[in-house]
N, C-alpha and C positions, 0 to 999 in steps of 0.2 A: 608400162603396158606389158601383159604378157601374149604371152602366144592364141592365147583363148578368146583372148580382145580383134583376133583377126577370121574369127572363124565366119562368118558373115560378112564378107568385103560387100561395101555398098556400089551397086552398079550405077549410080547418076554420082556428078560431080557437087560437094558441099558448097553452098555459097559463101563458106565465113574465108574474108578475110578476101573476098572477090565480090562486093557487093554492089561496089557501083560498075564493075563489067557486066554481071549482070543483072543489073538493071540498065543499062544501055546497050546491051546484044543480046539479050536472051527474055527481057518483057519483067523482070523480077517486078512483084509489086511494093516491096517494102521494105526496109532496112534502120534495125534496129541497133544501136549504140549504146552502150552507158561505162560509166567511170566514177571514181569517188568524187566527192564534190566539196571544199576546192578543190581542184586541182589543177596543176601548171598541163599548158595544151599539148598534146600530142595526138598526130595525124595517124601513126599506127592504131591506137586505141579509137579516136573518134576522129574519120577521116573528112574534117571540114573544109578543108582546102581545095581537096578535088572534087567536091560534090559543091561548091559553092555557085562555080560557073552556070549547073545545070538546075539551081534553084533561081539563079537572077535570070535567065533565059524562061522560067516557068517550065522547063520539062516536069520536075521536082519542087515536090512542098516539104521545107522542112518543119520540125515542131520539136522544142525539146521542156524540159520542166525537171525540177529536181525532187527526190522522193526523201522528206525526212528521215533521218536514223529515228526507228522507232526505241535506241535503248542507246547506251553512253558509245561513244568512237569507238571501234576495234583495239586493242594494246598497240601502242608505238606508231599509232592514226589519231592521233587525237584533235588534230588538225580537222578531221572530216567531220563533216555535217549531215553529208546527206551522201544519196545517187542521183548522178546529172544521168538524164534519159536525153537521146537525142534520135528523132525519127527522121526517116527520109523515106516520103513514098512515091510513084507517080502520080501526076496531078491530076490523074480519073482515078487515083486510087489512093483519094487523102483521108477516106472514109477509113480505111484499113488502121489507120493512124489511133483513132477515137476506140476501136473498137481493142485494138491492141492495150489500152492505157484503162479502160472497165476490164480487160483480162487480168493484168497487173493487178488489180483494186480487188477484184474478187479472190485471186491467190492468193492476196495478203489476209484477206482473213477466214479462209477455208483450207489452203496448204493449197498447194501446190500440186497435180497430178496428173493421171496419163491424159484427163481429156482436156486440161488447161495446157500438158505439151502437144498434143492435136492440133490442139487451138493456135495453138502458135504458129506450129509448122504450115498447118495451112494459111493465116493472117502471111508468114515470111515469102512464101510462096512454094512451098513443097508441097508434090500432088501426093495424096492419100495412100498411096502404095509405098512412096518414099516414105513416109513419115512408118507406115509401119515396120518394113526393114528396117531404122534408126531404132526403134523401139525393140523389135529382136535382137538387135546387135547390142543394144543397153541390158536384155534382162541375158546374154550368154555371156555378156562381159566380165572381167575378175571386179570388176567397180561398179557390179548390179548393187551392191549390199549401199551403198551411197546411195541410190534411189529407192528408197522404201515407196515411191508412191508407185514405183512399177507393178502394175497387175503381172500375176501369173499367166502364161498365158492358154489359150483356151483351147479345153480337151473332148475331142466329141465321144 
């Protein structure tokens, strides 16, 4: 990361890697996972262990499904099949789940872009103002040139 990657510090706190705090202190609605598939388990990558409690209690509906490799395993993956997708959302908010998994479905065959990551941050639970500071801090970044699908952004 360089220097230029900090030039937009985001004022609200990321939820990665804090998902199920918030979603039990803070109302998150949804929390998304995935890993290669097979894969041996791990609870940093997809934290099943601690979100188990709060699915057998019904706070939380999980959903998970694996996404085929659409092309031969990555070099020195040969082993992998697919993408294991693992959802966790609250259970007035398992609709979030379905609609997240047609976002997937549609980016796979139109690319990927700014209103399919919109679409996300709002389905994860980022409000519309967050999500556009994420997206200026993406196109001032030295690793804009890795998102081609970032619009420029808009000049009156």
């Amino acid at each position: 990361m360089t220097p230029t990657d900090h030039i937009v510090p985001l004022p609200y706190e990321l939820h990665t890697d804090r998902e199920l705090e918030f979603m039990l202190e803070r109302g998150k609605p949804l929390a998304h996972f995935s890993d290669a598939c097979p894969s041996e388990p791990d609870e940093e990558i997809v934290p099943e262990f601690a979100f188990a409690p709060h699915v057998l209690d019904g706070k939380f509906v999980k959903r998970e499904f694996v996404e085929p490799l659409s092309g031969p395993p990555p070099a020195g993956h040969l082993h992998v099949r697919g993408i294991r997708h693992v959802f966790y959302a609250q259970s007035a908010e398992a609709w979030r789940i379905d609609a997240y998994i047609m976002m997937l479905a549609a980016a796979a065959k139109a690319g990927w872009s700014e209103g399919f990551e919109r679409l996300e941050g709002s389905l994860l639970g980022y409000e519309e103002w967050q999500t556009d500071l994420h997206l200026k801090r993406l196109r001032l970044s030295s690793r804009a040139k890795n998102f081609p699908w970032l619009r420029k952004p808009y000049t009156l």
